[in-house]
N, C-alpha and C positions, 0 to 999 in steps of 0.2 A: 504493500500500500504506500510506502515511503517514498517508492520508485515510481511510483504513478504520480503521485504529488510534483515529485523534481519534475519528471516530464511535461505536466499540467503547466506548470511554473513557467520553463524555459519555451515552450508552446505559446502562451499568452505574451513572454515578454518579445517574444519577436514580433507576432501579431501589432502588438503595440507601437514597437519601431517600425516598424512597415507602415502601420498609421499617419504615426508621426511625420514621418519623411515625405509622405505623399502631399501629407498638408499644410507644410511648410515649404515653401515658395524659394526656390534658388536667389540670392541675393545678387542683383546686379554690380559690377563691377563700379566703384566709383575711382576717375582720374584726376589725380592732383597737379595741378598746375600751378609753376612756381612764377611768381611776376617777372617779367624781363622790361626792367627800368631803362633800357635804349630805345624801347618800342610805346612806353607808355607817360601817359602825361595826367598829374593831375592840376589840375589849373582852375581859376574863379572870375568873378565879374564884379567888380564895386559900381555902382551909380551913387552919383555922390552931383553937389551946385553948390555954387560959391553966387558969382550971379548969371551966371549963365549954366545947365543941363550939361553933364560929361558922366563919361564912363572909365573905367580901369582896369587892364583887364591884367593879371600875373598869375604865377604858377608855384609849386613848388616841387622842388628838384632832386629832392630828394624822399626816395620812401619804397617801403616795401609790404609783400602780401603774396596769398597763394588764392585760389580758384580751384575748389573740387568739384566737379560736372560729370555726370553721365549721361552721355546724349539719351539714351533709353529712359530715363528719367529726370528731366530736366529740372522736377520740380524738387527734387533733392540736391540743388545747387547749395554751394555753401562759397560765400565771397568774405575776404578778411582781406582791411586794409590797414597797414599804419604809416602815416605822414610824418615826415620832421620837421615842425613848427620852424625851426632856423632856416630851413633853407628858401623859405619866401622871399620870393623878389619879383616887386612891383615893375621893373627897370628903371627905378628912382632912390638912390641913398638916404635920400633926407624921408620919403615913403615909407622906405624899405623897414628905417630907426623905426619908426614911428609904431608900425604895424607889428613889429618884433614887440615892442616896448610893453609895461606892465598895464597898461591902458587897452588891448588888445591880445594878441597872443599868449601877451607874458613867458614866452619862449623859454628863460632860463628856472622857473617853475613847471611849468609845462612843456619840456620839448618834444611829445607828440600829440597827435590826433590820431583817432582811432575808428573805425567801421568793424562790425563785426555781423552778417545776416542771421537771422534766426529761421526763416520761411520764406520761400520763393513760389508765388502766383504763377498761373499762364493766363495772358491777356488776349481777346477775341482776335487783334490785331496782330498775333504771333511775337509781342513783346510780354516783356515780365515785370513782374513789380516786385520787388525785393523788399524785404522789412527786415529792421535790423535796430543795433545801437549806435548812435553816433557822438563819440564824447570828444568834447573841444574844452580847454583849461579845467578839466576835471569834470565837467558836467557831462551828463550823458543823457538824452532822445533819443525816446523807439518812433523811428519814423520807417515809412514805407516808399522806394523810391522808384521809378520809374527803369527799365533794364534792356538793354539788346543783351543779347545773347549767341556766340556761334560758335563753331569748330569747325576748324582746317584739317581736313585729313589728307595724308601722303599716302604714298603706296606703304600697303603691310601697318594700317593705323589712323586712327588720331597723335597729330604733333603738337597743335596747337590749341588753345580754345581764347575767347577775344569777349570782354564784359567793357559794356558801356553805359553812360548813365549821368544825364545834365537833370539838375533837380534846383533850390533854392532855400535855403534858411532863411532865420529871425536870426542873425550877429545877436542881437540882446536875449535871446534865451540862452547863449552860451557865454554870458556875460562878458562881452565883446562890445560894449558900452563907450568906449572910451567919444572922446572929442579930434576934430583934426584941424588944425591950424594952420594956414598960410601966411605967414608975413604980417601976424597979427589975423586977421582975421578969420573966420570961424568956418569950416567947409562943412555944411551939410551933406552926412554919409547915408543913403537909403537903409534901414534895417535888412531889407533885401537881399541879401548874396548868393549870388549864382556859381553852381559849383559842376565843375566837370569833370568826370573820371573816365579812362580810356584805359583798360588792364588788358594789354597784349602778353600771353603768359606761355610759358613754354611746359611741356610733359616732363614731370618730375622722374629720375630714375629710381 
């Protein structure tokens, strides 16, 4: 009777795994993609009047981030970016101070920014909407942003994969508040910031 029990036993426990396995779902492959900073730019837009309407537009030059994507499942993207607050440049010295400065960036308490996605949408239009955290001098917004999305494939693969994405803040909810001065007088800055991200990323080994 003992011998029938073990039998019993190891009978059901296969059963079991043979279940199991039928009903759980092969997990797609996901590819990590490392940024390549020769290929990508993240860069901004100021509108700002003194007495007359102008715009600003600079980048910054430094920064890094990876892209995990599987085309089969687009909607398990995952986008992480970090920016270095120093390396801003307006193409103006006396801007450049300013915008570094503890009135703004505050760079040398904060020298980076940060993106991190939590969920990725598909849009009717074959674009994506990304939601994530966005933290600038310490503060951080779950905002949701607008997304392209593609991959380059060579022979024998995906090599590349390409995230894009112009979106806009409030500078004052990331307490980016400060005043800008010309020669005494006062430059009204839009709250507005227009930000652009362009992650040309190459297949991690």
């Amino acid at each position: 009777m003992a011998l029938a029990r073990v039998h019993v036993s190891v009978g059901a426990a296969v059963v079991l795994a043979l279940v199991t396995s039928a009903a759980t779902p092969l997990l797609a492959e996901v590819e990590t993609y490392a940024l390549d900073p020769a290929a990508s730019t993240v860069d901004f837009t100021i509108y700002a009047s003194k007495i007359f309407k102008f715009k600003r537009e600079g980048q910054f030059k430094e920064f890094a981030g990876q892209l995990s994507f599987d085309p089969e499942n687009p909607l398990g993207t995952q986008v992480d970016l970090t920016v270095y607050t120093s390396s801003l440049d307006i193409h103006n010295d006396e801007h450049n101070q300013l915008l570094r400065s503890g009135e703004f960036f505050d760079v040398e308490r904060f020298p980076t920014m940060h993106f991190a996605s939590s969920s990725t949408d598909a849009k009717p239009d074959g674009t994506f909407a990304v939601t994530g955290d966005l933290t600038i001098r310490g503060i951080t917004q779950r905002m949701t942003i607008p997304a392209k999305l593609k991959l380059a494939a060579e022979t024998g693969g995906p090599s590349s994969a390409f995230f894009e994405s112009t979106f806009e803040i409030d500078r004052t909810e990331f307490g980016l508040t400060g005043i800008a001065n010309t020669h005494g007088i006062n430059v009204s800055i839009s709250k507005a910031v227009r930000i652009h991200i362009a992650m040309a990323t190459l297949l991690k080994n």
